[in-house]
C-alpha positions as CSV (number, residue, x, y, z in Angstrom):
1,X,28.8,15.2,0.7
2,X,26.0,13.4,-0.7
3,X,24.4,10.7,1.5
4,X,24.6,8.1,-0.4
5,X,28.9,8.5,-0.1
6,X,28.3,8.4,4.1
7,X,28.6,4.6,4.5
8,X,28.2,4.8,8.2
9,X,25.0,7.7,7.9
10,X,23.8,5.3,5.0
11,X,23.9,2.2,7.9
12,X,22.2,4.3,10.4
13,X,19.1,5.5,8.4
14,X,18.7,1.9,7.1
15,X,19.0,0.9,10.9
16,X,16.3,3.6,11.9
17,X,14.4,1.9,9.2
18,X,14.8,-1.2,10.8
19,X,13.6,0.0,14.1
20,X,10.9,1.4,12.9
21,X,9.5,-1.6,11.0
22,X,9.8,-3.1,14.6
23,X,8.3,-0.5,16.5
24,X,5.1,-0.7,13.8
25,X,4.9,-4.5,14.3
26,X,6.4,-5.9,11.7
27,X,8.3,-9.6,12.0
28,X,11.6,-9.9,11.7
29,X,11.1,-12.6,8.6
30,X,9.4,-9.4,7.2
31,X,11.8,-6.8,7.9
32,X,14.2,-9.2,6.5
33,X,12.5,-10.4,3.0
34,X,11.7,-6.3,2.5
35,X,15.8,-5.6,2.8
36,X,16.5,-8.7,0.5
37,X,13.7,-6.8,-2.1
38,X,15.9,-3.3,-1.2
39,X,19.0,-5.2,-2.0
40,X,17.6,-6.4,-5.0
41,X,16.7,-3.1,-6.2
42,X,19.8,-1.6,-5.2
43,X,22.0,-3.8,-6.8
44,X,19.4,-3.6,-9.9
45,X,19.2,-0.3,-10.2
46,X,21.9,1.8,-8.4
47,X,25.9,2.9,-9.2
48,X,27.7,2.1,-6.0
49,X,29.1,5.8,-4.1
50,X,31.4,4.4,-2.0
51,X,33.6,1.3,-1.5
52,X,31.7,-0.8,0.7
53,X,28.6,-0.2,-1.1
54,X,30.7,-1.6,-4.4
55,X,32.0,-4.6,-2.0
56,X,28.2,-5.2,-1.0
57,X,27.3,-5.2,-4.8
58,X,29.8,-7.7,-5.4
59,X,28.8,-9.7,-2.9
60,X,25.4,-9.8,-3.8
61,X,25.8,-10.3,-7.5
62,X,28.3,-13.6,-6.6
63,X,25.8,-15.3,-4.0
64,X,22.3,-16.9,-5.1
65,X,19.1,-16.5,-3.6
66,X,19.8,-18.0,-0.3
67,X,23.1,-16.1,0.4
68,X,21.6,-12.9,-1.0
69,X,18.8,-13.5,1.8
70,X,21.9,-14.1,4.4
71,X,23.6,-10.8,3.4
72,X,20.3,-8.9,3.7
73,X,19.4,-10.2,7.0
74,X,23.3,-9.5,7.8
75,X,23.0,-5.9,6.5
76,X,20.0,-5.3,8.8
77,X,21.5,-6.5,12.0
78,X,24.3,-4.2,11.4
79,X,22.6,-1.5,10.6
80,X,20.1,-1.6,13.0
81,X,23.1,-1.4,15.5
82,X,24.5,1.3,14.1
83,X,21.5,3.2,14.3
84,X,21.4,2.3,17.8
85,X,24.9,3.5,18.7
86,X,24.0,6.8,17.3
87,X,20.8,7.1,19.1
């Protein structure tokens, strides 16, 4: 199974991600305006592999700017979780 298709493995390596933009020193407002840029990208450029990554596209290509930024700093607050929980 490709990675991409692992929604929960896809969560935890964004949530390592997370952690480590932490762990380096970055702020929060930082990590979080780098996973609305991912976001952007992702939606821009990638086919969704599994449902919730189709449900998150959809999301993101209803909301504007603002709720775009919400969902991204949603996204890495669950993520960063799940990494945890698998740590």
């Amino acid at each position: 199974m490709e990675l991409g298709h692992n929604w929960h493995k896809w969560k935890e390596i964004l949530g390592d991600a997370v952690g480590l933009g932490e762990r380096v020193g970055m702020e929060e407002e930082t990590i979080n305006n780098a996973a609305f840029r991912l976001g952007d990208f992702f939606a821009n450029n990638m086919d969704p592999a599994n449902h919730e990554q189709r449900l998150m596209k959809e999301l993101w290509d209803e909301g504007n700017d603002e709720e775009r930024k919400t969902l991204a700093t949603l996204m890495t607050r669950v993520s960063h979780k799940a990494s945890y929980r698998n740590n």
